[in-house]
ROFIBA-935082 format. One record per residue (C-alpha): z, x, y; residue in three letters. Coordinates in Angstrom, 3 decimals. Layout:
<<Z,X,Y>,"ALA">
...
//
This chain:
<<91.726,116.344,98.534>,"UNK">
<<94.933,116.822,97.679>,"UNK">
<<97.550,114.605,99.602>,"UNK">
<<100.477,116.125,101.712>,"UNK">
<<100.089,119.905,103.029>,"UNK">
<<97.525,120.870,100.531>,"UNK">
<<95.004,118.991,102.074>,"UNK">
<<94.618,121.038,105.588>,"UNK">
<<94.065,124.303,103.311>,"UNK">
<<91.502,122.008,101.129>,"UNK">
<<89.258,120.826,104.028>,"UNK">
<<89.210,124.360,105.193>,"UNK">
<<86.408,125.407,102.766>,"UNK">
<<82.698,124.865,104.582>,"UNK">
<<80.347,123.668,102.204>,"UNK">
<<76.469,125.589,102.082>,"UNK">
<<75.341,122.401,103.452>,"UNK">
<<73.672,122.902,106.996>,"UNK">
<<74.614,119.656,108.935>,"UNK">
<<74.229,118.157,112.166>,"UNK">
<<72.633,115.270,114.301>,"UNK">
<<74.297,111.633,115.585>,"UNK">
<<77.596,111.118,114.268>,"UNK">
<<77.998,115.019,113.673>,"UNK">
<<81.205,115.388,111.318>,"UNK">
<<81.872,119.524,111.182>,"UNK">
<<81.394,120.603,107.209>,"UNK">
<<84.665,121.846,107.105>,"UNK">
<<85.888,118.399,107.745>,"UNK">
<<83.793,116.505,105.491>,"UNK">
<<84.536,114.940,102.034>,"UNK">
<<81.791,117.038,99.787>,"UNK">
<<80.785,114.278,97.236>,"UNK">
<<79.671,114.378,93.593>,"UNK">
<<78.725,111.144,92.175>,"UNK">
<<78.385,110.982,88.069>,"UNK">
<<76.566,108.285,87.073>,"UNK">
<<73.417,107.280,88.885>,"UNK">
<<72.108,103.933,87.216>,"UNK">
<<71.614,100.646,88.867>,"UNK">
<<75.147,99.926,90.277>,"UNK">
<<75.437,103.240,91.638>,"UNK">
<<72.156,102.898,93.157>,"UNK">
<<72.970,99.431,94.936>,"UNK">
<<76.250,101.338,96.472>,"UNK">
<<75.071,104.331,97.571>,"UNK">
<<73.919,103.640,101.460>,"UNK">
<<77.370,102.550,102.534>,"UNK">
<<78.548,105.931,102.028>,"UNK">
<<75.524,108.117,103.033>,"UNK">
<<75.489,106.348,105.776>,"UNK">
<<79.811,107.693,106.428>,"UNK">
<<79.027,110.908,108.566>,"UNK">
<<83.111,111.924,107.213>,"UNK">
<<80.854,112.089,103.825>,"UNK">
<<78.068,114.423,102.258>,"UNK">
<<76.832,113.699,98.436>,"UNK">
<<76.289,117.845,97.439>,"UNK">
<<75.136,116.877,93.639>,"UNK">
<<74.468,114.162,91.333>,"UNK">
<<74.630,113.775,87.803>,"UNK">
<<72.952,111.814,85.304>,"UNK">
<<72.188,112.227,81.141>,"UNK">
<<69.339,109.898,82.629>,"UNK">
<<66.285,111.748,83.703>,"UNK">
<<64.208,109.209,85.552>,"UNK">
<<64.935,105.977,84.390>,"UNK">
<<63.985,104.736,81.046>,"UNK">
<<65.153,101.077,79.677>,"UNK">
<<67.591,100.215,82.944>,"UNK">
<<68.058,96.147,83.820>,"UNK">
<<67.779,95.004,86.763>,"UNK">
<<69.232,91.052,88.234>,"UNK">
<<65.958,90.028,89.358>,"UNK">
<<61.829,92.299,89.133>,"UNK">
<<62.117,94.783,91.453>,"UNK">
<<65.318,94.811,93.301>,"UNK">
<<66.329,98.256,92.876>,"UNK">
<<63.197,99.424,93.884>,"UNK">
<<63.541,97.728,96.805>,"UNK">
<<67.063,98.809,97.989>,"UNK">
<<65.611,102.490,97.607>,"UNK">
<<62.055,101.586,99.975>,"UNK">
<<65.266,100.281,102.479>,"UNK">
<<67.335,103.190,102.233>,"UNK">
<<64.998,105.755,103.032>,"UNK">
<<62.268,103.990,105.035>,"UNK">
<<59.439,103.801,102.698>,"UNK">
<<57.925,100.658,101.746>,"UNK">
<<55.326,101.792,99.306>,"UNK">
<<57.817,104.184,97.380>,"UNK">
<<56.483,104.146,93.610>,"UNK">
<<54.192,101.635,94.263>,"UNK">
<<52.325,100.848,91.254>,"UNK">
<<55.633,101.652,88.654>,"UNK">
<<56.712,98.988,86.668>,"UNK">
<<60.425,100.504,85.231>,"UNK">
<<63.570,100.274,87.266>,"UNK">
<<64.519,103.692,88.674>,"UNK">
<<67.676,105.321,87.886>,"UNK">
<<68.784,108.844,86.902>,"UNK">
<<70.091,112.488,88.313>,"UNK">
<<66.209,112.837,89.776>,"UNK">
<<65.766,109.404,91.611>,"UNK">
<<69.532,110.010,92.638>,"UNK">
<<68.316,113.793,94.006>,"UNK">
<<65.311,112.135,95.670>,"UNK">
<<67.362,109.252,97.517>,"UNK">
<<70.192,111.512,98.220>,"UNK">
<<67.398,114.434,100.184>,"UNK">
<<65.313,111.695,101.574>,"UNK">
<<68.050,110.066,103.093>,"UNK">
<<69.548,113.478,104.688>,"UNK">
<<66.418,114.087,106.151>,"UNK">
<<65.166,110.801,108.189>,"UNK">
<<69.208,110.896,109.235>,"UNK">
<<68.932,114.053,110.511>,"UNK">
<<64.991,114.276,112.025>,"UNK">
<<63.874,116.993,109.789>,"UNK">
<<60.813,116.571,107.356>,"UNK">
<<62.544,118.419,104.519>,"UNK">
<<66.117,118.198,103.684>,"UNK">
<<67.633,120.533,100.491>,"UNK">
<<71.160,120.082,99.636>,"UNK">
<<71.554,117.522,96.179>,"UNK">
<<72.090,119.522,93.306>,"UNK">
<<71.443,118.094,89.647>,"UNK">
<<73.623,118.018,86.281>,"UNK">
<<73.374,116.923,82.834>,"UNK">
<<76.747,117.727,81.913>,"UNK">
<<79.626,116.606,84.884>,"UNK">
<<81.636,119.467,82.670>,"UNK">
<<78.658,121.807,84.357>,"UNK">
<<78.920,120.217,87.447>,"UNK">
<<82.751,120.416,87.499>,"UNK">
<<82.301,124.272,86.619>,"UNK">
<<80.255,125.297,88.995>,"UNK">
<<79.762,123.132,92.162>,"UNK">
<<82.989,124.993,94.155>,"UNK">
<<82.241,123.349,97.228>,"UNK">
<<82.922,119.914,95.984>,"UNK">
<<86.190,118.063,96.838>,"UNK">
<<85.477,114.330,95.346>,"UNK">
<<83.580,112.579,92.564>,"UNK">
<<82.778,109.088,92.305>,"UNK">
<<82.085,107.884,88.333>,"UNK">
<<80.061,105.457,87.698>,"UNK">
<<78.849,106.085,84.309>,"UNK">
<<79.704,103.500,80.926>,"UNK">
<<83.164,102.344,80.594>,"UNK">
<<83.616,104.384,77.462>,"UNK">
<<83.314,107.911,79.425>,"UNK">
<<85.946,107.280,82.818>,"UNK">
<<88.553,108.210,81.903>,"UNK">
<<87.151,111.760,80.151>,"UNK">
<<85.038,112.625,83.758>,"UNK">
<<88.281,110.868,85.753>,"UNK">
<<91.181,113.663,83.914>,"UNK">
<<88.909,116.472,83.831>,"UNK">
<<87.655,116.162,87.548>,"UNK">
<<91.798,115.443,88.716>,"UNK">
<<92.795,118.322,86.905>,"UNK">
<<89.599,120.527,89.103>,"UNK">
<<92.175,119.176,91.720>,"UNK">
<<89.357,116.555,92.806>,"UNK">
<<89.984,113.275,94.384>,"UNK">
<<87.877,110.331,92.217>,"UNK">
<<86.645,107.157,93.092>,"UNK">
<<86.065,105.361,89.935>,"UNK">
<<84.391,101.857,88.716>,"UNK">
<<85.957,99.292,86.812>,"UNK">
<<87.217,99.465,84.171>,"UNK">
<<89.960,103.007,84.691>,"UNK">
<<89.326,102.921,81.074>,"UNK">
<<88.173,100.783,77.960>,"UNK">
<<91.249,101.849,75.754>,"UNK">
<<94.573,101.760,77.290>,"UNK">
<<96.032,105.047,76.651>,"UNK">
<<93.212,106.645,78.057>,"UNK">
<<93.855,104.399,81.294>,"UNK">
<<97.737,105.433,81.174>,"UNK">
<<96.641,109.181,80.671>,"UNK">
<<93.935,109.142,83.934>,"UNK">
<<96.710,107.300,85.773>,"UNK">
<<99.518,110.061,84.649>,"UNK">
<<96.765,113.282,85.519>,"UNK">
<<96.644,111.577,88.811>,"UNK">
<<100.306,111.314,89.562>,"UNK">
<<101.518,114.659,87.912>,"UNK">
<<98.371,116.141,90.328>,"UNK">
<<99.988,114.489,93.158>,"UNK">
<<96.016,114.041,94.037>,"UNK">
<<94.531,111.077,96.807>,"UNK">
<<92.467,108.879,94.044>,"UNK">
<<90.952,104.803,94.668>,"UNK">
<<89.889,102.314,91.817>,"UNK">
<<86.370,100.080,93.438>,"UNK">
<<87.198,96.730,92.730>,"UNK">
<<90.853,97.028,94.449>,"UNK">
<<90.620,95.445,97.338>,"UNK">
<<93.782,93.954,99.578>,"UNK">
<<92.436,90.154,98.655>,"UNK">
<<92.555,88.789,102.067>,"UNK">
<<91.565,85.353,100.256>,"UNK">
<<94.237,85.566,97.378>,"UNK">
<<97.231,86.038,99.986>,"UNK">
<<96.089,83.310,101.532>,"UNK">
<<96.744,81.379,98.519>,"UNK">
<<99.431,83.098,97.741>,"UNK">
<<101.324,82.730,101.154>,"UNK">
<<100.907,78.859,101.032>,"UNK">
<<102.824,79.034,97.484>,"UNK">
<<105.365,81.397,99.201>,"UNK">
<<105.813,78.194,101.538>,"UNK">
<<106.197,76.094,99.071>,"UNK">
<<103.168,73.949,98.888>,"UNK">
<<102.751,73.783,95.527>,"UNK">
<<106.567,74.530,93.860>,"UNK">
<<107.152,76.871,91.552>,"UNK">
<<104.061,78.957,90.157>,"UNK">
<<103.395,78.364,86.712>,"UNK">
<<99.515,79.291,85.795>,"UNK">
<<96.942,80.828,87.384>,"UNK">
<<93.472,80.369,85.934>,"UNK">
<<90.367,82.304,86.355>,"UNK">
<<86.744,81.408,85.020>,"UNK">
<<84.132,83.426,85.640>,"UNK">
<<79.777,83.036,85.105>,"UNK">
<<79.376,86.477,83.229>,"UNK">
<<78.267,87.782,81.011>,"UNK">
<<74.605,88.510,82.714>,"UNK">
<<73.751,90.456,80.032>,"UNK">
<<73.395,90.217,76.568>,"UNK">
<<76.085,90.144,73.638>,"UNK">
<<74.587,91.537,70.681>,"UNK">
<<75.689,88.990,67.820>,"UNK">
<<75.057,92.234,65.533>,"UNK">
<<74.121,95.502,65.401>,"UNK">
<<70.637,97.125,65.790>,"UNK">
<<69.094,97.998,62.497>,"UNK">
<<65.844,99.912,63.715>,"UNK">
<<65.948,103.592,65.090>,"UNK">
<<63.630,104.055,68.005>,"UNK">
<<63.256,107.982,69.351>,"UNK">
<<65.572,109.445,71.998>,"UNK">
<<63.411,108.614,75.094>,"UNK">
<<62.434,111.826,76.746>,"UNK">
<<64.580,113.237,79.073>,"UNK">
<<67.786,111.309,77.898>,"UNK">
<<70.230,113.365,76.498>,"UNK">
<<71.864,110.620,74.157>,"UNK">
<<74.713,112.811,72.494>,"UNK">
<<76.325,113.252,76.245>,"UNK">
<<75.634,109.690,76.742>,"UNK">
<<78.055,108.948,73.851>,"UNK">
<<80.455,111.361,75.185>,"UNK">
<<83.910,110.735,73.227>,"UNK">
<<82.286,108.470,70.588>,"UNK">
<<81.628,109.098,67.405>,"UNK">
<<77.740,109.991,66.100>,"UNK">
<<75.878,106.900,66.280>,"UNK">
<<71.814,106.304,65.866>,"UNK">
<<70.118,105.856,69.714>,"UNK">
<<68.857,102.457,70.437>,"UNK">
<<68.488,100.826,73.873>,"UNK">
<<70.665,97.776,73.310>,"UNK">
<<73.589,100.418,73.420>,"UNK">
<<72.712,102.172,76.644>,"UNK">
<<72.798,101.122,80.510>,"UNK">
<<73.928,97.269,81.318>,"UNK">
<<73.845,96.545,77.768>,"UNK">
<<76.909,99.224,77.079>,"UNK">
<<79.671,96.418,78.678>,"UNK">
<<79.019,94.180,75.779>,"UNK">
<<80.136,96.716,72.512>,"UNK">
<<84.089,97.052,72.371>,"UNK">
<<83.055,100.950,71.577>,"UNK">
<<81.470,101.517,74.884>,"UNK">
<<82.319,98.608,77.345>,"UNK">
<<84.848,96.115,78.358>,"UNK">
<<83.535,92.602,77.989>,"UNK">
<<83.372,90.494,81.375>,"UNK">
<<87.087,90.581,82.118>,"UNK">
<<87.036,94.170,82.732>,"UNK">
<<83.801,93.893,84.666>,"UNK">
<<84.890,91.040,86.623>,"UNK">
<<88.228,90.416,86.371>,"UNK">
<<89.528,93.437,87.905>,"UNK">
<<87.906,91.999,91.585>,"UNK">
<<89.531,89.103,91.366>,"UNK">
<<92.916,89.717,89.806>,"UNK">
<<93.826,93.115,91.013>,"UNK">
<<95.263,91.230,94.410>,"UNK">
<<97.221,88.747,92.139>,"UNK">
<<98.770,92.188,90.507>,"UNK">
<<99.700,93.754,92.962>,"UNK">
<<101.216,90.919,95.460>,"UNK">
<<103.113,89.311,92.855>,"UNK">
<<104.344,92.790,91.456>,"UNK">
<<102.830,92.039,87.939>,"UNK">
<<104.156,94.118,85.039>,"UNK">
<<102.535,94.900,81.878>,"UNK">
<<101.842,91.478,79.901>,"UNK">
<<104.594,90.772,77.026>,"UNK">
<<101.788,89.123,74.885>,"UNK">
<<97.516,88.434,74.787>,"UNK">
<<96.075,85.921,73.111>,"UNK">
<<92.583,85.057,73.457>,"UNK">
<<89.525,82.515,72.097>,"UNK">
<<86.407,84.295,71.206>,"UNK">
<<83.423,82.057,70.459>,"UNK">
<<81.067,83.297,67.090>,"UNK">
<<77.587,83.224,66.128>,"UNK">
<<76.768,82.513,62.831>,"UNK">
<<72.987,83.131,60.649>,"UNK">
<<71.589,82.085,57.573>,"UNK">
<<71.529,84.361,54.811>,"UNK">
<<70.263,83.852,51.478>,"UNK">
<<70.096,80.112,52.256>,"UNK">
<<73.504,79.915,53.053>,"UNK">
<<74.984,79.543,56.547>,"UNK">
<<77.568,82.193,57.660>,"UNK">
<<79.881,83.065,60.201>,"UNK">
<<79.051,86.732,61.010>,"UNK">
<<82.235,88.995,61.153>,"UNK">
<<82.084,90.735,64.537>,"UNK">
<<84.598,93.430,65.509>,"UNK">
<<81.836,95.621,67.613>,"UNK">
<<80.663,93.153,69.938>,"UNK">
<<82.409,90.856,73.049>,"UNK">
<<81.769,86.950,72.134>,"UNK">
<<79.647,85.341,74.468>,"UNK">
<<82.320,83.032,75.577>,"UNK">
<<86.031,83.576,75.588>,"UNK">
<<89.236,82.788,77.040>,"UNK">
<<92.145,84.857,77.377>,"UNK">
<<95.536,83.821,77.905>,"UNK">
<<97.857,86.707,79.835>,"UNK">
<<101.986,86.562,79.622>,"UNK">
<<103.993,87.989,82.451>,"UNK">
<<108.244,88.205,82.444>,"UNK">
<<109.850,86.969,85.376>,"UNK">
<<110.673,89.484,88.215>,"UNK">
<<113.264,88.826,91.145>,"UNK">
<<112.649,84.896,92.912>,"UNK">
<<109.632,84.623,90.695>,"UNK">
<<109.457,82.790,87.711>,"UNK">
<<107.451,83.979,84.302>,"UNK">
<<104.096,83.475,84.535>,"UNK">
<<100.525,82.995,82.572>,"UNK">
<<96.995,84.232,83.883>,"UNK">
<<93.831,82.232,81.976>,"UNK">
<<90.841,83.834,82.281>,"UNK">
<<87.496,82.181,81.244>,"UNK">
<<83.885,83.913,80.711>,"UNK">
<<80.554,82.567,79.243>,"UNK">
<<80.266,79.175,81.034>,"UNK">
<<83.726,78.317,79.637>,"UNK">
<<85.978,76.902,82.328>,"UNK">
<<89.537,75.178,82.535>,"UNK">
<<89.734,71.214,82.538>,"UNK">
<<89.133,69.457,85.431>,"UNK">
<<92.154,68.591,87.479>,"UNK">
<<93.028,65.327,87.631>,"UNK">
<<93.056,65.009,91.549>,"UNK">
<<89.287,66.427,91.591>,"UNK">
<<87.953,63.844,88.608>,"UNK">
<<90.136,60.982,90.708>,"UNK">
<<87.439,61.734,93.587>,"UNK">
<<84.535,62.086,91.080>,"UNK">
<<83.973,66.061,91.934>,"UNK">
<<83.724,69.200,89.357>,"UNK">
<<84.864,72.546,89.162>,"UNK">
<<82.201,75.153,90.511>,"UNK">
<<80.719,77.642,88.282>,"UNK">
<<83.385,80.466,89.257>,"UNK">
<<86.781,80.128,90.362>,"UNK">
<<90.335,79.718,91.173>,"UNK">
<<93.108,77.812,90.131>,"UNK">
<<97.219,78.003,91.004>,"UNK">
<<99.207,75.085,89.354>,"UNK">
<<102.731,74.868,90.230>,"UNK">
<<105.361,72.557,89.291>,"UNK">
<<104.497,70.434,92.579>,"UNK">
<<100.682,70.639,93.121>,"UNK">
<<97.767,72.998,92.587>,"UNK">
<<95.709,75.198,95.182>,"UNK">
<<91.754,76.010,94.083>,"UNK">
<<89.812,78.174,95.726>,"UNK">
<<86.533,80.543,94.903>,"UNK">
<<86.156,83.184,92.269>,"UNK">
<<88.663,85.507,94.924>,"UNK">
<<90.309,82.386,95.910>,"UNK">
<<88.189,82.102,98.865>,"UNK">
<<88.865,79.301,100.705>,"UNK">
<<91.877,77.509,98.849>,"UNK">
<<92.520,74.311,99.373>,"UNK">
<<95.486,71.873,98.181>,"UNK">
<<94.386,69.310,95.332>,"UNK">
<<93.454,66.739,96.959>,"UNK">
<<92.033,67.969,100.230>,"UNK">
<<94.120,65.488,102.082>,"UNK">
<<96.931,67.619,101.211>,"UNK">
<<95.666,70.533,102.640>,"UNK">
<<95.104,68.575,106.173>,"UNK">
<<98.326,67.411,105.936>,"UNK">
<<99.664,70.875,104.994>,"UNK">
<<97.846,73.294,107.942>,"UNK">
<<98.882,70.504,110.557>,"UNK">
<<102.932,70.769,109.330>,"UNK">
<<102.521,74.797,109.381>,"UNK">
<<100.566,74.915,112.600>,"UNK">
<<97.061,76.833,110.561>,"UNK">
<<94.002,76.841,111.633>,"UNK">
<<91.567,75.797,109.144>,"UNK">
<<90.236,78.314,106.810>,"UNK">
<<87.176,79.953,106.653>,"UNK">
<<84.712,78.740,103.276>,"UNK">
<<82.966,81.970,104.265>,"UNK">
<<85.391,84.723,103.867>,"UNK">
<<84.597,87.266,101.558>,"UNK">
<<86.482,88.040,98.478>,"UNK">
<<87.072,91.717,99.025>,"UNK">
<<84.760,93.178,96.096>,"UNK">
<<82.697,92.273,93.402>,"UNK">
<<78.923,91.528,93.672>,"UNK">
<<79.317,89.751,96.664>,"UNK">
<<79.354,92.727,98.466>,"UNK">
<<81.860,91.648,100.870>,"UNK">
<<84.572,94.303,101.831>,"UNK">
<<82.361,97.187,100.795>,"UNK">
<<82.292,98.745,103.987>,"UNK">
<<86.437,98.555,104.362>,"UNK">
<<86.522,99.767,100.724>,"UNK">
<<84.503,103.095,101.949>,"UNK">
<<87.273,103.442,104.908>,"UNK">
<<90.308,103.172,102.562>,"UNK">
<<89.098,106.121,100.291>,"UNK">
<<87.642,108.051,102.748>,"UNK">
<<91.129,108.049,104.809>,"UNK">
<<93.124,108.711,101.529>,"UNK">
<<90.857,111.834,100.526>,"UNK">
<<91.552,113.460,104.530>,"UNK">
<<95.153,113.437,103.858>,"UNK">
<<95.866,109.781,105.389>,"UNK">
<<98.075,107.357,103.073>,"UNK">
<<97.253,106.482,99.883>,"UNK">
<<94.627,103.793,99.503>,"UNK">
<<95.147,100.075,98.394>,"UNK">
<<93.243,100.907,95.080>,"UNK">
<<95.147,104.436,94.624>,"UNK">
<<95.394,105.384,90.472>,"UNK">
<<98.974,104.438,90.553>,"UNK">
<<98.814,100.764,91.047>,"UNK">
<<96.622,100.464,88.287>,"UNK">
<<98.669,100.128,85.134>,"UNK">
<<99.752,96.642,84.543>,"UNK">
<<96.115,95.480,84.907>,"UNK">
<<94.772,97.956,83.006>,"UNK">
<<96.968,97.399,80.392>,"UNK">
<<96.122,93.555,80.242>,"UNK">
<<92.146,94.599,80.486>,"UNK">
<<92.228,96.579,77.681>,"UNK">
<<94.847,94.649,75.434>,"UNK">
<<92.796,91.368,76.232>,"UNK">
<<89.912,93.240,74.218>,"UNK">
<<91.837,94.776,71.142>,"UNK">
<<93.230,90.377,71.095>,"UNK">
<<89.259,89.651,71.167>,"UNK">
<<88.668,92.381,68.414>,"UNK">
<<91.243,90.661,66.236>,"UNK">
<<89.119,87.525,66.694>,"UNK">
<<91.558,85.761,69.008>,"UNK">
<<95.268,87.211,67.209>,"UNK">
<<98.072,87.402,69.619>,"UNK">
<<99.340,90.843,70.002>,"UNK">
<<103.040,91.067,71.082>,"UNK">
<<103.268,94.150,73.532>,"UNK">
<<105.919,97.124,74.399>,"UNK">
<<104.733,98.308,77.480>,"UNK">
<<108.504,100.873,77.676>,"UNK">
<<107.048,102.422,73.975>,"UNK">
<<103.645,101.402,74.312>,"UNK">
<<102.895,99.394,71.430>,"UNK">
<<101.914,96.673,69.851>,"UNK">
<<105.328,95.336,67.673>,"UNK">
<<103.833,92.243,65.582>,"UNK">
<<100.661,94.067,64.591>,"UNK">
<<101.286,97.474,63.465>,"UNK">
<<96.872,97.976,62.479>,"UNK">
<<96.065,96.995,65.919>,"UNK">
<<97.927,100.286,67.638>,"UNK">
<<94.846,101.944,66.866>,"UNK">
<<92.858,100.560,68.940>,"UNK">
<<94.765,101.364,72.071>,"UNK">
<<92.839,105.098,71.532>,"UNK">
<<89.444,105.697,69.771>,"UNK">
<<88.700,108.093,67.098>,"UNK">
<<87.110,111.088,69.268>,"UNK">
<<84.185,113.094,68.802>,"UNK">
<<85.457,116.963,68.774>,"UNK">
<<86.506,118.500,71.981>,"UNK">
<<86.531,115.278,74.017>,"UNK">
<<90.260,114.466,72.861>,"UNK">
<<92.306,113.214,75.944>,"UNK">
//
């Protein structure tokens, strides 16, 4: 609720939930929890917070009845976490389609409730359509966490903060950057208790970061990033058949602030990251794990410019090979290149991030021992050396290893662990900690490492390395004091969309 002296008189309402058994939290001390969006992602996060007794989930909402064209990372797998959750191994034995939606959510949710608390029957999950229905009319509810497309936080994000709600929300805060400015300015003038998911406090990036602060590597020049997604498909074009509204999907709240557009399922569910309309590429849906420690421990600004490298697809038309003209859909491959001012002891700075298989080249020190870069990772290069590390900069080590040796023995370290978790992402690691850190911002405790206000530079850079990949690659020179984009005046309007009526921000 809200932070400060508002919170006591917040807490104070008891919700018409009936609660009680091991770990009994009173109702008037609970966080009463909506969660909007109830697809796969959602699904795989749910049990670390039913299973919070500071936390009851009084409603979900969905535009998805009951599941209908979700993806899944390998046959069966949500299925599966739902037979764990609530204890039931044959659960929809004999369905073939990944579950999802405000009914499986309801089901879960009740099911849940009742094996926790030793009762056959347990009623207290109400359903929604519409979150502006839900927002309306569920009184008892203090929190929301959104997890629906990228195109519809920040609407759900400013109208539940200005209900006086605390939100959770997924990555990214937005997918256009004024939106993300205007969530993070509801939040502040709202003085509410908010927390971004993939912040985490990047116990494996400080790592990194303290051996540069001790000077093993120089100055910091470059940090580079690659990354294995996408893990779904890119859409080289867009869908020329109209298949029929599946039943019970309510498709115009699906598009939410977008325009009119014909249904088809390449649009909807994990699909949605790839279109610039409704997603955010890979960066967004990776890069905010990784780099959101990097932000906020080297006190990152806005980027002064993005430039990027989007690969192309091309097709034969008329028997003549052509390069198709793509401004709707993320490349399959790209790299992005991110430009940061100086700021007190530390020097200006560029971020590389890499998606699609695409990674950096090689160091020198790794082909002199005949090894290769992993799949996913981390590089610092200095003026003196370079550190690389995992995807989180887990386990960083000095190029060449010697160096690192040589380096924990003059320091007095211990030798890291290759095992530590990254803090986020689909590892899972952290996710338990990340449940804490919002759960003791929304009773009135300090604001949480992922709090709304943290969350501008990188938002800024996520969403401005897109409109760069829109341009097909241009660099776009940014005013982050006026924000706008000076060497390309055509490209400020892509920092906003053109909104369906009534959903204007």
């Amino acid at each position: 609720m809200l932070t400060g002296g508002a919170a006591a008189s917040a807490f104070a309402i008891v919700p018409r939930h009936v609660l009680g058994g091991p770990g009994f939290v009173a109702p008037s001390e609970k966080i009463t929890l909506a969660c909007i969006g109830f697809g796969t992602q959602a699904i795989r996060e749910i049990g670390a917070i039913l299973a919070r007794p500071e936390v009851q989930i009084v409603a979900v909402c969905d535009v998805e009845k009951d599941g209908v064209n979700y993806l899944e990372w390998s046959k069966h797998d949500i299925r599966n976490q739902i037979r764990q959750l609530i204890q039931n191994p044959t659960w929809r034995e004999g369905s073939d389609h990944v579950p999802g939606g405000r009914d499986v959510g309801k089901e879960l949710v009740e099911t849940y409730y009742a094996r926790q608390r030793n009762k056959e029957q347990f009623k207290g999950c109400a359903t929604y359509v519409d979150f502006r229905e839900l927002l309306e009319k569920e009184k008892d509810v203090t929190a929301v966490k959104v997890m629906t497309p990228d195109h519809t936080h920040a609407a759900i994000s400013v109208a539940a903060l200005k209900k006086g709600m605390n939100v959770i929300v997924h990555k990214p805060l937005a997918n256009r950057l004024l939106e993300g400015r205007a969530v993070i300015e509801t939040a502040r003038g709202k003085k509410i208790a908010t927390h971004f998911l993939p912040a985490s406090e990047g116990a494996s990036q400080k790592e990194a970061l303290d051996m540069i602060k001790n000077g093993a590597i120089g100055k910091l020049r470059e940090i580079h990033n690659w990354s294995m997604r996408p893990m779904w498909p890119q859409f080289a074009t867009l869908p020329t058949d109209t298949p029929p509204v599946p039943t019970g999907f309510d498709w115009t709240l699906w598009l939410g602030p977008s325009l009119d557009l014909p249904y088809h399922p390449n649009y909807t569910h994990t699909n949605f990251r790839g279109w610039y309309e409704f997603g955010g590429g890979s960066i967004a849906d990776m890069g905010h794990y990784s780099l959101w420690p990097i932000f906020q421990m080297l006190k990152l600004d806005s980027p002064l410019s993005v430039e990027s490298t989007p690969s192309h697809v091309c097709r034969v038309s008329d028997q003549i090979c052509q390069r198709i003209k793509n401004d709707y859909s993320f490349p399959a491959a790209c790299t992005v290149r991110l430009k940061f001012a100086a700021k007190g002891e530390r020097e200006a700075l560029d971020i590389f991030w890499y998606d699609g298989g695409i990674k950096p080249p090689a160091p020198e020190e790794l082909v002199a021992e005949n090894k290769e870069l992993a799949e996913e990772g981390m590089l610092f290069v200095g003026d003196k050396g370079k550190i690389l590390g995992g995807f989180h900069s887990e386990n960083p080590q000095l190029l060449p290893e010697a160096r690192t040796r040589s380096y924990r023995a003059e320091k007095s370290l211990s030798e890291s662990d290759p095992k530590q978790p990254g803090g986020g992402g689909r590892q899972g690691g952290g996710r338990s900690g990340r449940e804490a850190a919002w759960i003791a911002a929304f009773k009135g405790g300090p604001a949480s490492y992922g709090d709304f206000l943290l969350a501008g530079p990188i938002c800024d850079a996520v969403n401005l390395a897109s409109i760069s990949l829109r341009l097909g690659g241009r660099r776009v020179l940014w005013d982050s004091a006026s924000a706008k984009i000076t060497n390309i005046p055509e490209a400020n309007k892509l920092l906003t969309r053109e909104y369906r009526p009534g959903w204007e921000l």
